[in-house]
N, C-alpha and C positions, 0 to 999 in steps of 0.2 A: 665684630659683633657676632653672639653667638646666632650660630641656623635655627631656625625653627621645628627643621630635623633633629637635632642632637636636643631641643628643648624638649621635644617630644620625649625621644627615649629616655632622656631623665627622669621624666616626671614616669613613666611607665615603668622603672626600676625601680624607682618611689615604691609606687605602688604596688608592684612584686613584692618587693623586703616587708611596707606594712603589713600583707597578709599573709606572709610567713613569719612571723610575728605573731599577729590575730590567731592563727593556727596552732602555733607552738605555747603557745600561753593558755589556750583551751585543749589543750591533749591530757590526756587522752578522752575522747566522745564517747570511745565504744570498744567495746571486748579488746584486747591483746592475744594473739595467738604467741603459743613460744611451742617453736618444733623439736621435738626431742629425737636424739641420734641413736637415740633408748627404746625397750620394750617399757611396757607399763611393769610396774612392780618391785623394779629393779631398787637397789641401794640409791642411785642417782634419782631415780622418777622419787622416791621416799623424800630425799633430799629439798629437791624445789619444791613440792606440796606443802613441805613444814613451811614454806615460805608462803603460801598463799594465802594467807587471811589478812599477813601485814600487808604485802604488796597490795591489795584491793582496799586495804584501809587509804593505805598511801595515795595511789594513783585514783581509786575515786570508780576503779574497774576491775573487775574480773581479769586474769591471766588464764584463757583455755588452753591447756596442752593437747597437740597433737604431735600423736608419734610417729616419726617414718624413721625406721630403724633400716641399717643394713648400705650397703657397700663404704663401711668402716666408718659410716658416717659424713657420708660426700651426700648422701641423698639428701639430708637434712640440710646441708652445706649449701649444696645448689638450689635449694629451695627457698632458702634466705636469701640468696645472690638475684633470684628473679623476682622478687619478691618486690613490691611499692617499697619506696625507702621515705616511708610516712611515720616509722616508729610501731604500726601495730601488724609486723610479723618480727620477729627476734626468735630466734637461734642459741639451744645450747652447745656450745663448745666445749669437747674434754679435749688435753692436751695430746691425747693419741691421736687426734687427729688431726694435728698439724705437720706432722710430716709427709700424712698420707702422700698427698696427690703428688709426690716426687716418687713414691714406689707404687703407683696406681697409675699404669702404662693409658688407659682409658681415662680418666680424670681431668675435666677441663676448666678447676676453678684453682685460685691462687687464694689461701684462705689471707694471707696477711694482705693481699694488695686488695680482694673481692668483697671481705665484709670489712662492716665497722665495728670495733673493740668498743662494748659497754662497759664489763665490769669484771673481775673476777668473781667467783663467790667463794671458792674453798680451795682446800688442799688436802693431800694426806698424801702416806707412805705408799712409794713400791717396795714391795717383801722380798727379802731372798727365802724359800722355803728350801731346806734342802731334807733329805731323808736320813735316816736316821743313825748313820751311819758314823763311828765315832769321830774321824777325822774330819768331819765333815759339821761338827759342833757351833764353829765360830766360822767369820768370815774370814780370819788370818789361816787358819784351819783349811778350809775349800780353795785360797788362795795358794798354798804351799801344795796342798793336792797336786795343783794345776801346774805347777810348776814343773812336779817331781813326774809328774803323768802329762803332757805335752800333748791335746788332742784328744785325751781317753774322757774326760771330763763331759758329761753330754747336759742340756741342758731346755726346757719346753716352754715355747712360746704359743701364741694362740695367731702363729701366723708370720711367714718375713713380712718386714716393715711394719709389726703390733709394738708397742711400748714395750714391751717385756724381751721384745728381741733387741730393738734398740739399744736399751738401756743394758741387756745383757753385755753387746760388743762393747759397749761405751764403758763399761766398767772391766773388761778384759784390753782393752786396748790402755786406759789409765793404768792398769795394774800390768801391764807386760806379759800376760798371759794367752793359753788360747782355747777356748770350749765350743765341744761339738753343738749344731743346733741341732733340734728334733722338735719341728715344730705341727702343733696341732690344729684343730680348726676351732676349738675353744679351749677358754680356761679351765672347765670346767674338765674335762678331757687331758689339760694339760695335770690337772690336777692328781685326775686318777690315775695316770701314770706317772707321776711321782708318789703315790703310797702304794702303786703295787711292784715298785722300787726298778720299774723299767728305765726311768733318767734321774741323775743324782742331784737334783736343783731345780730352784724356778724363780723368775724375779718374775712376781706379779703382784694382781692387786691388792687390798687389804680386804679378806673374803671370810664370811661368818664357817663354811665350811673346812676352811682351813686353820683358819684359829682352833677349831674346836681339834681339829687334827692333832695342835700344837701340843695344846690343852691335854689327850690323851697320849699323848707321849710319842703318838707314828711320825711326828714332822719336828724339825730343829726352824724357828725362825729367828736368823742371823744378823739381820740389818736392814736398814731403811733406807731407802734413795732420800730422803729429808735431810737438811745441812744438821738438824737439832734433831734428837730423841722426840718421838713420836709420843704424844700422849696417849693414845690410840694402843698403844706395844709399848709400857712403859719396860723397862728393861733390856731391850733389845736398840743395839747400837747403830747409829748413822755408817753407814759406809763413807764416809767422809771422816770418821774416826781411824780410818787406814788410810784413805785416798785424801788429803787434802781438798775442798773447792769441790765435792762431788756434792750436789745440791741439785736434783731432778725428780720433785714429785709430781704426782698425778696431780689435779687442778681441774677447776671449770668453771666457764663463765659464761656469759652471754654476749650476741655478738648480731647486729642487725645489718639490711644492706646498705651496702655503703654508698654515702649519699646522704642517711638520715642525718635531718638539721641537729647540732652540736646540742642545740638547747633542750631538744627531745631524750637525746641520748645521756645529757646529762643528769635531766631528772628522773630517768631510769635506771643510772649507775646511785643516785642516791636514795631512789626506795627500797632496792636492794640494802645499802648500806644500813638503815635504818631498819629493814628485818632481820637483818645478819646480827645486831648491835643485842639481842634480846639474848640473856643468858640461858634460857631455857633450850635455843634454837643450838650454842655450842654443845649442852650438854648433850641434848640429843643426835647431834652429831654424830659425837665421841663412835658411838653406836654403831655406827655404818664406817668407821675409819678416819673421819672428815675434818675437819678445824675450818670454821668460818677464817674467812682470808680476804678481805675485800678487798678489791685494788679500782681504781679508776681507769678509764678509758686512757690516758696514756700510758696508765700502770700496766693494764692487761694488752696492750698495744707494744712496748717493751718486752713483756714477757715472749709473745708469740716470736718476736725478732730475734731475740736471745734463743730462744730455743731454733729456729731455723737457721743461725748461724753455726749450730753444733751438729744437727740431722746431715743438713742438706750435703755438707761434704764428705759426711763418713757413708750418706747414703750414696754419692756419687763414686767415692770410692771402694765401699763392699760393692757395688754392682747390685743393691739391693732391687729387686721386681717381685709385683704379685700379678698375678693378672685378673 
């Protein structure tokens, strides 16, 4: 016969699940904060705000951004990690920073085990920019370079362990080659030395300053970390059209802590969906480099795994640290 005790806690588990229930059926009550790993202004902060009038249609609420920019976007990271896992603090996530905290010696969050995967929301190109130099034209071009010049090859990132370094080894280690780093403390820096022809290349991001580069004839844009031709850079080829299987763009999603109930999180990953869905929002995309890309909480959950099964051992084997 069952105890009296164990009737007890039954009926109080009852109870528990009802009003996480009652809870999650009436979410959201009140504002959403979504912390951005961004300054205000940026291509990214542009991005989510086009999204704000469906989202507050959808959920019934306002989305306030607060930005805490800066150590590569762990601040924002750990911010979300201490955060209620109630659904109204969420986290945007770019995919630069999911290798981080393996080359961030200080860093004490595991983004794939510490938050929860809502949603993807977009994608676009990383660029190879190179200067303008003839050989240096196409990607099979910088590739044979590299070959013939073993080392001489130099090449700027915004930092070891930045996506543009990454992705730089990543695609010299596919291709059998080897290029010098010369890394800066922004892109922006990385930029300008690459048109004042101090380093012969750059994989980074898709940037209005650079395009316009392209556009007057100082910069060659080569290739695209996307498996398909970018619409964003019609013309300009996938590095996956030389390399096989080479499919690593920039991306971002949202990401709360983990913990938040499945049912919360789901109807989060579909208001997005459901702003992402407006054509107006791809077109204006295009703009900033971007293609809506929605994926769901196992989809963007997948992604982040895939991608740290590719970092985590080329970073354990360059020896890659920032501190």
């Amino acid at each position: 016969m069952m105890k009296h005790g164990t009737l007890a806690k039954m009926f109080a588990g009852t109870l528990l699940c009802a009003a996480a229930h009652a809870a999650c059926a009436a979410y959201p009550e009140r504002p959403i904060r979504l912390v951005m790993p961004v300054a205000p202004s940026g291509a990214l902060d542009a991005t989510i705000r086009l999204l704000e009038s469906s989202l507050r249609k959808t959920l019934g609420q306002p989305v306030i951004v607060d930005y805490k920019p800066g150590a590569a976007g762990m601040i924002t990271a750990q911010t979300v990690q201490n955060a209620p896992a109630d659904g109204y603090t969420l986290g945007l996530l770019i995919s630069s920073m999911v290798p981080t905290p393996l080359v961030q010696k200080s860093s004490r969050i595991d983004l794939v085990k510490d938050l929860a995967p809502v949603c993807r929301v977009a994608i676009g190109p990383m660029v190879i920019f190179t200067r303008p130099d003839p050989e240096l034209r196409t990607l099979e071009g910088l590739l044979a370079a590299a070959r013939k010049y073993p080392d001489r090859l130099t090449y700027a990132s915004n930092g070891v362990g930045s996506q543009g370094h990454l992705l730089t080894e990543r695609l010299a280690q596919q291709a059998g080659v080897k290029f010098t780093h010369v890394p800066y403390k922004t892109n922006a820096q990385s930029l300008s030395a690459l048109l004042a022809g101090d380093i012969h290349f750059t994989f980074t991001s898709f940037s209005e300053p650079a395009i316009q580069a392209v556009a007057a004839g100082k910069l060659h844009a080569i290739a695209v970390s996307t498996q398909d031709p970018s619409p964003a850079l019609p013309g300009v080829p996938p590095v996956a059209s030389l390399i096989p299987g080479f499919d690593l763009p920039v991306w971002y999603g949202i990401v709360a802590p983990r913990g938040t109930p499945a049912a919360i999180v789901s109807r989060l990953s579909d208001a997005f969906r459901t702003a992402l869905a407006d054509p107006e929002i791809g077109r204006r995309y295009l703009a900033y480099g971007y293609v809506p890309a929605h994926a769901d909480p196992a989809g963007l959950g997948l992604i982040m795994d895939q991608e740290m099964s590719i970092w985590a051992p080329m970073i354990k084997a360059g020896g890659f640290a920032a501190e």
